[in-house]
VEXDREN-396509 format. One record per atom (N, C-alpha, C, O, CB): residue number from 1; residue in one letter; atom name; x, y, z. Coordinates in steps of 0.001 Angstrom, whole numbers, plus 500000, padded with zeros to 6 digits. Each point is the difference from the previous one (the first is absolute). Last residue first. Glycine has a CB too. Layout:
(NUM,"a","CA",(X,Y,Z));
...
# end
This chain:
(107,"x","N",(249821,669599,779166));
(107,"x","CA",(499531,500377,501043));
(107,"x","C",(500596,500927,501169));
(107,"x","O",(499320,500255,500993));
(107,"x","CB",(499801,497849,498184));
(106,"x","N",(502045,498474,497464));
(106,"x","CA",(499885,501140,499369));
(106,"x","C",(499468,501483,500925));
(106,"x","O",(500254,501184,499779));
(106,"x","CB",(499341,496921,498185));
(105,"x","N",(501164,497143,503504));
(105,"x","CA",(501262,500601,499352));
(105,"x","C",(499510,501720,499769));
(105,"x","O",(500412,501025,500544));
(105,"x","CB",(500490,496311,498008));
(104,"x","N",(495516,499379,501277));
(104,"x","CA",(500645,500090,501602));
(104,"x","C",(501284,501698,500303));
(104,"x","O",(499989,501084,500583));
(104,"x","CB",(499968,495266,499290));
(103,"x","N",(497992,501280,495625));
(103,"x","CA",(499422,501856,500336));
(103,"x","C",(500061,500517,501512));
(103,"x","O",(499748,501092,500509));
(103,"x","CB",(498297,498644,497592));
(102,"x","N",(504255,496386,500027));
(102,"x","CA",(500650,500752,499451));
(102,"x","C",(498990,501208,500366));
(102,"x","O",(500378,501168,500094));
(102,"x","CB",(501002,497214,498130));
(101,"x","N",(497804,497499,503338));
(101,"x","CA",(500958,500314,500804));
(101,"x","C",(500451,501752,499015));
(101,"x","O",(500500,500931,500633));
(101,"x","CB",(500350,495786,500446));
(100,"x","N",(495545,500962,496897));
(100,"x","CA",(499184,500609,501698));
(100,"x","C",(501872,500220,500610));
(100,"x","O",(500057,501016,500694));
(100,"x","CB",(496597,496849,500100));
(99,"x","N",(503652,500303,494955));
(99,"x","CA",(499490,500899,499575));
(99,"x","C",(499543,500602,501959));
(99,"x","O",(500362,501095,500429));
(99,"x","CB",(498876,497792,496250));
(98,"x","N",(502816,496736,503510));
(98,"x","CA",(500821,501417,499212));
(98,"x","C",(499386,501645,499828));
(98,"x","O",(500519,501038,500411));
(98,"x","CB",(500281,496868,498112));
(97,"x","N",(496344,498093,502850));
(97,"x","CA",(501040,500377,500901));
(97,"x","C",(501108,500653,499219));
(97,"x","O",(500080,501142,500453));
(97,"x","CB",(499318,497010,501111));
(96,"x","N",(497821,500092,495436));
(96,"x","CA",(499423,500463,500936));
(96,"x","C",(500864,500976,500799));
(96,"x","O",(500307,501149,499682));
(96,"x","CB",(498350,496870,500180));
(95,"x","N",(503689,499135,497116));
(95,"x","CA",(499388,500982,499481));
(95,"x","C",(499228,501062,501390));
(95,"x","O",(500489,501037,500450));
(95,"x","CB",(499235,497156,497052));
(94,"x","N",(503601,498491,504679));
(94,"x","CA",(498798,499904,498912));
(94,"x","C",(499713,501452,499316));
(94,"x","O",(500183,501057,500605));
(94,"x","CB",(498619,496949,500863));
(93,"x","N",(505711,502447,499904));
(93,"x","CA",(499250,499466,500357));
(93,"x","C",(498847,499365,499583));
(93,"x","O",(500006,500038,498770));
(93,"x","CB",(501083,501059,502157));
(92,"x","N",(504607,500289,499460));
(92,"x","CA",(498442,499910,499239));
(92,"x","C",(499319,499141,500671));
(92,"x","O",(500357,498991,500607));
(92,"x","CB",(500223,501370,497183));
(91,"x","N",(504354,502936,503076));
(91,"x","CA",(499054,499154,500210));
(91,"x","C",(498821,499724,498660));
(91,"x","O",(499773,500723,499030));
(91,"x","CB",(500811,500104,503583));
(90,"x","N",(505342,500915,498335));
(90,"x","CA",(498811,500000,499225));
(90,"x","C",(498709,498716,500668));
(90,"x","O",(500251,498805,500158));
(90,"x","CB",(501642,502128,497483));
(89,"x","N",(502108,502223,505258));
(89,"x","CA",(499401,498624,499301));
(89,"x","C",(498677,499553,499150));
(89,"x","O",(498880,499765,500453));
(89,"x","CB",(502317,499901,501364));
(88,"x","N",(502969,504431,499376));
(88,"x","CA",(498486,499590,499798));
(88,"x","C",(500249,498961,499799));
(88,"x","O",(500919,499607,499282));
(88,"x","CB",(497912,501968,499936));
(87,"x","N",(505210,500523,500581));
(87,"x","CA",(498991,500627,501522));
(87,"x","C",(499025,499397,499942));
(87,"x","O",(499532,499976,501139));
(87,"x","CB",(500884,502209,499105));
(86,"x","N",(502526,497373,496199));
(86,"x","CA",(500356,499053,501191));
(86,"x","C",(499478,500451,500783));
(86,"x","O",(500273,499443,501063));
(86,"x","CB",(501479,499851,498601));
(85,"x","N",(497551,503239,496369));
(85,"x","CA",(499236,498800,499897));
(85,"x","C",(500372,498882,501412));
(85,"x","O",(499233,499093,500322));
(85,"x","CB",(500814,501341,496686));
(84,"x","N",(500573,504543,503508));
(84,"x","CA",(501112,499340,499188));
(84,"x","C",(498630,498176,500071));
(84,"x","O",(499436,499430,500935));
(84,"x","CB",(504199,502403,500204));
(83,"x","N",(494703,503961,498514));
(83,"x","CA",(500247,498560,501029));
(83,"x","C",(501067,499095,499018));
(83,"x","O",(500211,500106,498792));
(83,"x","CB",(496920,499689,502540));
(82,"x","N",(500400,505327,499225));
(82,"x","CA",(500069,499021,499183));
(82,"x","C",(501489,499485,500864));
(82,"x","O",(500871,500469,500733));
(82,"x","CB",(497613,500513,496642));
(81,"x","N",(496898,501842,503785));
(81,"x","CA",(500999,500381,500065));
(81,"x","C",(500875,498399,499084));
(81,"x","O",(499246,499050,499787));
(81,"x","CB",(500116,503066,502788));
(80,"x","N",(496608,502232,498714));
(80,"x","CA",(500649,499056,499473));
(80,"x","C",(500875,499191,499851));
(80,"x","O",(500777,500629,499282));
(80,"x","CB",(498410,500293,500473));
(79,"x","N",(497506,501379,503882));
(79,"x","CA",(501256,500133,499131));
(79,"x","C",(500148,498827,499119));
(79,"x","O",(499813,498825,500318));
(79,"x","CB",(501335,502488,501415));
(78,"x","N",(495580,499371,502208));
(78,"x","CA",(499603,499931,498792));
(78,"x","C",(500520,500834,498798));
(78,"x","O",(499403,500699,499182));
(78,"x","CB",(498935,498621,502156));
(77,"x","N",(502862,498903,503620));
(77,"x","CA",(500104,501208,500037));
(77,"x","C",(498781,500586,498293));
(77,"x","O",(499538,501140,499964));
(77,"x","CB",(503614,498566,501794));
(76,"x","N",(498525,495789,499392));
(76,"x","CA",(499075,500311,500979));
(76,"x","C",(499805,501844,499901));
(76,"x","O",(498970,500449,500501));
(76,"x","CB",(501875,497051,501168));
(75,"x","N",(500826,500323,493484));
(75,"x","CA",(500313,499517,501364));
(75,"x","C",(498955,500253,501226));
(75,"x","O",(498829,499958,499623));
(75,"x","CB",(503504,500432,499511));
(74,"x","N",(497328,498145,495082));
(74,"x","CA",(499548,501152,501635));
(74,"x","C",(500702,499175,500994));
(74,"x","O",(499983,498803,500287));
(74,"x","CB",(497225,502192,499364));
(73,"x","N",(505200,497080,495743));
(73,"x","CA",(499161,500207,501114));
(73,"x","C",(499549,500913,500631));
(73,"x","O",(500884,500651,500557));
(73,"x","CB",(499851,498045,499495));
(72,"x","N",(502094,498918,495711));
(72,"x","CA",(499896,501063,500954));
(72,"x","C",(498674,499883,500332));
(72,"x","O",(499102,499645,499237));
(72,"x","CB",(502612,501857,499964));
(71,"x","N",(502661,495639,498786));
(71,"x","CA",(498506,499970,500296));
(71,"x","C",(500157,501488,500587));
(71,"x","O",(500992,500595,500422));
(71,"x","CB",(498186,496558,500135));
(70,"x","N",(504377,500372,495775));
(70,"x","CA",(499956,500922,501661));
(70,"x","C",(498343,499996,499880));
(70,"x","O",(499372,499920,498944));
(70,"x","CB",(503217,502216,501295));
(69,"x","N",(499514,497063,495514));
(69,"x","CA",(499897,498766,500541));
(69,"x","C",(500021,500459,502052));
(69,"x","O",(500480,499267,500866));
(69,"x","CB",(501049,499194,496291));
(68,"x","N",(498074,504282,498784));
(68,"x","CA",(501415,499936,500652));
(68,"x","C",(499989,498823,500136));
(68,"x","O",(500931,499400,499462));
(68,"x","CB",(499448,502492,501672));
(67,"x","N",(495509,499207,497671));
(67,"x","CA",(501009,500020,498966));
(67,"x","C",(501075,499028,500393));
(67,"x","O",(500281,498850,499660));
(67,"x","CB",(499217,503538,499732));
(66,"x","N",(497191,498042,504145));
(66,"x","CA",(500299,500618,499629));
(66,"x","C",(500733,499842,498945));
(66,"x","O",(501054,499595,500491));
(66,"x","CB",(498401,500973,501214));
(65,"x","N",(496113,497801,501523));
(65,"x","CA",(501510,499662,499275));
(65,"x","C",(500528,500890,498857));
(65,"x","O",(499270,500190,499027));
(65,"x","CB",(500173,497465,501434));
(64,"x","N",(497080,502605,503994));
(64,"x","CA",(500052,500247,498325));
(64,"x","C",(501600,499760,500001));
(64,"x","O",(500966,500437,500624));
(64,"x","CB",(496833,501634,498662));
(63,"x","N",(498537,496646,505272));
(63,"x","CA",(501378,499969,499089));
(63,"x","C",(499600,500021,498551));
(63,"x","O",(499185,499305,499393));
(63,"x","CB",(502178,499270,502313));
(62,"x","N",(496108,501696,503098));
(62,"x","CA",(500215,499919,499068));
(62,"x","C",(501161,500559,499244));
(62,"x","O",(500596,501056,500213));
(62,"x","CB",(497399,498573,500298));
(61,"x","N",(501611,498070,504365));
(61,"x","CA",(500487,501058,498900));
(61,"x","C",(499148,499630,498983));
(61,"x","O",(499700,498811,499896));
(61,"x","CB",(502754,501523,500625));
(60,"x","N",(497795,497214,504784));
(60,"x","CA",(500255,500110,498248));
(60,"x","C",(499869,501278,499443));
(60,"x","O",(499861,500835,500894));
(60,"x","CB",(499217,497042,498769));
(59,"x","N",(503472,501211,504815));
(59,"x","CA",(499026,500534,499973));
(59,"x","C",(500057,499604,498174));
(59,"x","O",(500949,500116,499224));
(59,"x","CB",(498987,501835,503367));
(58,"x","N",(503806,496800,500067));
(58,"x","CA",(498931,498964,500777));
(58,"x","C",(498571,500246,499150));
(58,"x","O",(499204,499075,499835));
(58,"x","CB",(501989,501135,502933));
(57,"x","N",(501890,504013,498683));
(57,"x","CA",(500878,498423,499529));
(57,"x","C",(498830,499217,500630));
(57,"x","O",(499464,500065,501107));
(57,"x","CB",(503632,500247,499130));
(56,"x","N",(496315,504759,498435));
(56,"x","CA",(499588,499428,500669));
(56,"x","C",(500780,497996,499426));
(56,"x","O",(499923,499319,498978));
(56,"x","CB",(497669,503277,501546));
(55,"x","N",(504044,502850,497810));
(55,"x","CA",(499292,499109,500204));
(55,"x","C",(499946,498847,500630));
(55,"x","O",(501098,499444,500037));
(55,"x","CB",(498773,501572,498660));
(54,"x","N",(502201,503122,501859));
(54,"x","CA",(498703,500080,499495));
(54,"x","C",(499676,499433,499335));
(54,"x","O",(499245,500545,499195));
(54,"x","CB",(500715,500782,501099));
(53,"x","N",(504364,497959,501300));
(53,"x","CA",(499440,500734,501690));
(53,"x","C",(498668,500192,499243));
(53,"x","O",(499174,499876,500904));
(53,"x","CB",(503072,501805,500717));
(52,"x","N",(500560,493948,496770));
(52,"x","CA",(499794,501544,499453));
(52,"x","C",(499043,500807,501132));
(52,"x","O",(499124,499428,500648));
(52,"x","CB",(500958,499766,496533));
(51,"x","N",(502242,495884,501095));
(51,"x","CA",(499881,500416,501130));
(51,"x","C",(500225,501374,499480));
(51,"x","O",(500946,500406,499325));
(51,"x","CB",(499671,497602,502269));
(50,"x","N",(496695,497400,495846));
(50,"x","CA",(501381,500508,500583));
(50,"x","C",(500108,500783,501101));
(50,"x","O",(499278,499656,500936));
(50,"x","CB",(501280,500277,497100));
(49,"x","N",(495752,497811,500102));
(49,"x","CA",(501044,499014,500375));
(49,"x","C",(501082,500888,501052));
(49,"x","O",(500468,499871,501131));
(49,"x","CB",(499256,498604,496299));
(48,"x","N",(494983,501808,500436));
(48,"x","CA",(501592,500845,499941));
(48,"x","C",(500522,498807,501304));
(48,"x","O",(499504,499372,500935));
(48,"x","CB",(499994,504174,498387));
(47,"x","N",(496656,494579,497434));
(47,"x","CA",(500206,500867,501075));
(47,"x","C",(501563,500170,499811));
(47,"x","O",(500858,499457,499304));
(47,"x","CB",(497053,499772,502367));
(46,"x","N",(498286,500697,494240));
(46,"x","CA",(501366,500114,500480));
(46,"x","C",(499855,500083,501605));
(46,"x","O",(499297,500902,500457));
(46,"x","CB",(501619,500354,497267));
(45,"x","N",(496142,498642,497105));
(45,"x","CA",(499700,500212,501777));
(45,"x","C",(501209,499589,500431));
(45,"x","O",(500405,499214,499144));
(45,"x","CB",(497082,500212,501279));
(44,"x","N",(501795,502323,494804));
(44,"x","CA",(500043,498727,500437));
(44,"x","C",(499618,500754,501633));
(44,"x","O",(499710,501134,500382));
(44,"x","CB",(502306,497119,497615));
(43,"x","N",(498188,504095,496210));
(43,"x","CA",(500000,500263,501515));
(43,"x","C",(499296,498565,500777));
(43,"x","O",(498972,499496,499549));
(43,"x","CB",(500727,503485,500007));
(42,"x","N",(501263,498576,495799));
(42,"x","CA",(501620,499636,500587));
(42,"x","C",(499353,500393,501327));
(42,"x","O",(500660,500752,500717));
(42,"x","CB",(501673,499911,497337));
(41,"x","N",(494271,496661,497457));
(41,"x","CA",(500089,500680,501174));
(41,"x","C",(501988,500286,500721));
(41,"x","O",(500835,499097,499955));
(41,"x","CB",(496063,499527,500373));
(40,"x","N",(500501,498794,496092));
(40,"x","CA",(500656,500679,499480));
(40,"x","C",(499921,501474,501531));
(40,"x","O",(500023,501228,499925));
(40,"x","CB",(499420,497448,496827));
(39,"x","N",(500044,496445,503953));
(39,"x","CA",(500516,500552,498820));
(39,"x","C",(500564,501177,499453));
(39,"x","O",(501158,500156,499612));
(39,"x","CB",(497632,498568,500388));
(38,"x","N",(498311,499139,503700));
(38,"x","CA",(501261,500976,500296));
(38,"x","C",(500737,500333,499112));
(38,"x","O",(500803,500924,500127));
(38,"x","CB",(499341,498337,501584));
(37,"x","N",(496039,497890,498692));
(37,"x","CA",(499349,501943,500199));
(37,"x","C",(501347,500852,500372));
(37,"x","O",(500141,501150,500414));
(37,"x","CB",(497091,498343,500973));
(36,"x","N",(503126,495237,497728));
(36,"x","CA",(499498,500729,498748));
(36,"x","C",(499404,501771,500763));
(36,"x","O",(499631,500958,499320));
(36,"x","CB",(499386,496070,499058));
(35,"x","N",(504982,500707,503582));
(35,"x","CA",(498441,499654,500249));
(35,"x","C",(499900,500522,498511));
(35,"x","O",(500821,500593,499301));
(35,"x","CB",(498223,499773,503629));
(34,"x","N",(505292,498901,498967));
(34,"x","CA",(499707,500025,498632));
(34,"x","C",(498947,499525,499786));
(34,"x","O",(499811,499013,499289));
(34,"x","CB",(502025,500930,500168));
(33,"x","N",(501414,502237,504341));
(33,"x","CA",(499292,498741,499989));
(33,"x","C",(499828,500455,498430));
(33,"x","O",(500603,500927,499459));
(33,"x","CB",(498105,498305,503267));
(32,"x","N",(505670,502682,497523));
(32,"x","CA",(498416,500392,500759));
(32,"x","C",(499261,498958,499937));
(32,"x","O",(500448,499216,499165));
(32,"x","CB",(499345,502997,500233));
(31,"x","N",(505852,497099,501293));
(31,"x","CA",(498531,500005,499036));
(31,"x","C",(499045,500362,500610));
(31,"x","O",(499741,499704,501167));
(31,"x","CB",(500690,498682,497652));
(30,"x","N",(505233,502279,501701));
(30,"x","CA",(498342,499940,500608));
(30,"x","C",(498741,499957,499165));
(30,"x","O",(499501,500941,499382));
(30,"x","CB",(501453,500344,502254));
(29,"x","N",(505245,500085,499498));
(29,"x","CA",(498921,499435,498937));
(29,"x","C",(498779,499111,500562));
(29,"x","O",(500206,499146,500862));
(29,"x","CB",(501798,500791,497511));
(28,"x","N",(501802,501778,504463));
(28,"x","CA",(499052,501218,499379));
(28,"x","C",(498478,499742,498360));
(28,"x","O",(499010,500520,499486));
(28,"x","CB",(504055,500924,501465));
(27,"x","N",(500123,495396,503743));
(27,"x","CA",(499881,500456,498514));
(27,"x","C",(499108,500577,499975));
(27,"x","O",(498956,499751,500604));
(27,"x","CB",(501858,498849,498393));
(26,"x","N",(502337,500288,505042));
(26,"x","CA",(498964,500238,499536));
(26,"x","C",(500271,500533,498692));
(26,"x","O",(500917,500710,499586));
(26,"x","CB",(498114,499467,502525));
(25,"x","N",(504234,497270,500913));
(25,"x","CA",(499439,500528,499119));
(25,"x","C",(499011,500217,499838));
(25,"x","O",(499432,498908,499987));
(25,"x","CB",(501712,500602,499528));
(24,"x","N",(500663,499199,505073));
(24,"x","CA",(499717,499619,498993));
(24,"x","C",(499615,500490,498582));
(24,"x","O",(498772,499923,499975));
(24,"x","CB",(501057,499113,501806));
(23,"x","N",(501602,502379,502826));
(23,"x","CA",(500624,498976,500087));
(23,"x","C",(499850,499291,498043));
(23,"x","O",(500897,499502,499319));
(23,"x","CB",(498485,500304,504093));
(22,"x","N",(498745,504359,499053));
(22,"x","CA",(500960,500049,499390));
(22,"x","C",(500905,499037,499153));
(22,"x","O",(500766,500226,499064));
(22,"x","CB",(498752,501133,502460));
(21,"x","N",(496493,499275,501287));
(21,"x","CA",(501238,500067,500555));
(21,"x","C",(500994,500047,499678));
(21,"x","O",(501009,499941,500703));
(21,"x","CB",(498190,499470,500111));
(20,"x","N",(496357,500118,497125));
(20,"x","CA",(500495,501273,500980));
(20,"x","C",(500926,499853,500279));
(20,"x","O",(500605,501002,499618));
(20,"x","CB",(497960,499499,501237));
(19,"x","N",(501349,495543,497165));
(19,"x","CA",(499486,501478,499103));
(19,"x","C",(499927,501274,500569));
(19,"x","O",(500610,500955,499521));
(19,"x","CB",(498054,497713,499413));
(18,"x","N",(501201,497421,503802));
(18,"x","CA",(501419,500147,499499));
(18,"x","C",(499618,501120,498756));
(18,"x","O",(500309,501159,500277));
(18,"x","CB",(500865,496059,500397));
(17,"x","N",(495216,501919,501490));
(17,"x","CA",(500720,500176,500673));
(17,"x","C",(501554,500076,499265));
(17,"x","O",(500627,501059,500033));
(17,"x","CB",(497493,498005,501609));
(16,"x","N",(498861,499048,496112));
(16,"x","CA",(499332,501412,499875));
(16,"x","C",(500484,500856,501426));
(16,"x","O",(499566,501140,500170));
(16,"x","CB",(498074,497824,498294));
(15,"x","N",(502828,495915,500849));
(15,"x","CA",(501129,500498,498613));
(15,"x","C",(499648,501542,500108));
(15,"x","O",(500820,500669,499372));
(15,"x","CB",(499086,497025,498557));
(14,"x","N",(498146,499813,505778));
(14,"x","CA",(501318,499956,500119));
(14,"x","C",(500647,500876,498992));
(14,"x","O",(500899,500813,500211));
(14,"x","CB",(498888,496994,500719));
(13,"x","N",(495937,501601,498003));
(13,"x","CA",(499905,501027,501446));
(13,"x","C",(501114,499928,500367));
(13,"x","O",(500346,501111,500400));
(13,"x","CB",(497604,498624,500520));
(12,"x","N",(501255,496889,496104));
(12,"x","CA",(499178,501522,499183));
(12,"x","C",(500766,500841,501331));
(12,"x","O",(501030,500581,499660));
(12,"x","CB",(495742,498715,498906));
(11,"x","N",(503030,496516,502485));
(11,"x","CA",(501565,499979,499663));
(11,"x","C",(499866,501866,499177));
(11,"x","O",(500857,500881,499934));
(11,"x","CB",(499863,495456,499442));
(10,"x","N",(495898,501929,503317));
(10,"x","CA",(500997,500372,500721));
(10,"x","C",(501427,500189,498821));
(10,"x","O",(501071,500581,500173));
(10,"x","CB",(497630,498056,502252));
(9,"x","N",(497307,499589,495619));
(9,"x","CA",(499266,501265,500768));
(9,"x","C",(501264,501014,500510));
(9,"x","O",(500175,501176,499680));
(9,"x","CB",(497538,497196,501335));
(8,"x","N",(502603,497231,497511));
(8,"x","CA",(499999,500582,498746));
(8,"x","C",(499875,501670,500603));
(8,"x","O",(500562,501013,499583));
(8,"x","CB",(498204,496652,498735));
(7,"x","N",(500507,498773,504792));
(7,"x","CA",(501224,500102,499636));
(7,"x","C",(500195,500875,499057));
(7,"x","O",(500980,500691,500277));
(7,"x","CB",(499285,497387,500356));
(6,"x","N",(495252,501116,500525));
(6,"x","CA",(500936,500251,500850));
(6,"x","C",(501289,500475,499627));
(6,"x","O",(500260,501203,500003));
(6,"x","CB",(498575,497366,500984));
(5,"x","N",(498758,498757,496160));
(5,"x","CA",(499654,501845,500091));
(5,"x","C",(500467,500843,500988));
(5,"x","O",(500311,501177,499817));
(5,"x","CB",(497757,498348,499385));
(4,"x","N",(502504,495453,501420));
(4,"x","CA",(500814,501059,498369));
(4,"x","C",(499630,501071,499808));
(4,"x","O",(500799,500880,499679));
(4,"x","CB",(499333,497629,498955));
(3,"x","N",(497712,499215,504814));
(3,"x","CA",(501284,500057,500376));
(3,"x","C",(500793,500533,498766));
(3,"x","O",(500911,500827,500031));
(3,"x","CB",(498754,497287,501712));
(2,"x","N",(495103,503044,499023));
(2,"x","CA",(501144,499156,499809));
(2,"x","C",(501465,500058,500454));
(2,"x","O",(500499,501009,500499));
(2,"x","CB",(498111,498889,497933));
(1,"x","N",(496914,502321,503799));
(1,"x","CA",(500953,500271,498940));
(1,"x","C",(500898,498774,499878));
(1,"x","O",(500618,499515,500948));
(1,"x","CB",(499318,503015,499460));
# end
């Protein structure tokens, strides 16, 4: 690994520490990638970020985006349940690997 990817890497992981911690603003405004099979699609892959006793921190999600601008999710229990966009981190992947993580998920 480079030394700038390096760095770029730690300063990501310093600024996502102070965000939990309070230390730093987090913003609620967020773009969905803008694949062409996501167009006209409101559901993305997400891991949960935040801190909730039924669901799994670390674990991806499928995610439907909501009006509100709130996601909702199956939790572990297979509840519904709806989310503040600061719990998730929106992911993407190859086409491929999206479609095989999402029937992972689904599973």
């Amino acid at each position: 690994m480079s030394k700038a990817v390096f760095d770029s890497l730690a300063r990501s992981i310093k600024e996502a520490g102070g965000i939990l911690r309070g230390e730093i603003k987090d913003y609620e405004s967020w773009k969905v990638p803008s694949r062409k099979s996501r167009r006209n699609s409101t559901k993305v892959l997400g891991v949960f970020v935040g801190e909730d006793d039924d669901i799994v921190t670390g674990k991806i999600y499928n995610i439907e985006i909501l009006p509100s601008k709130r996601f909702l999710v199956t939790d572990e229990a297979g509840e519904s349940v709806i989310c503040s966009v600061n719990d998730f981190l929106i992911v993407s992947f190859p086409p491929k690997a999206e479609r095989l993580l999402r029937d992972l998920v689904a599973a």
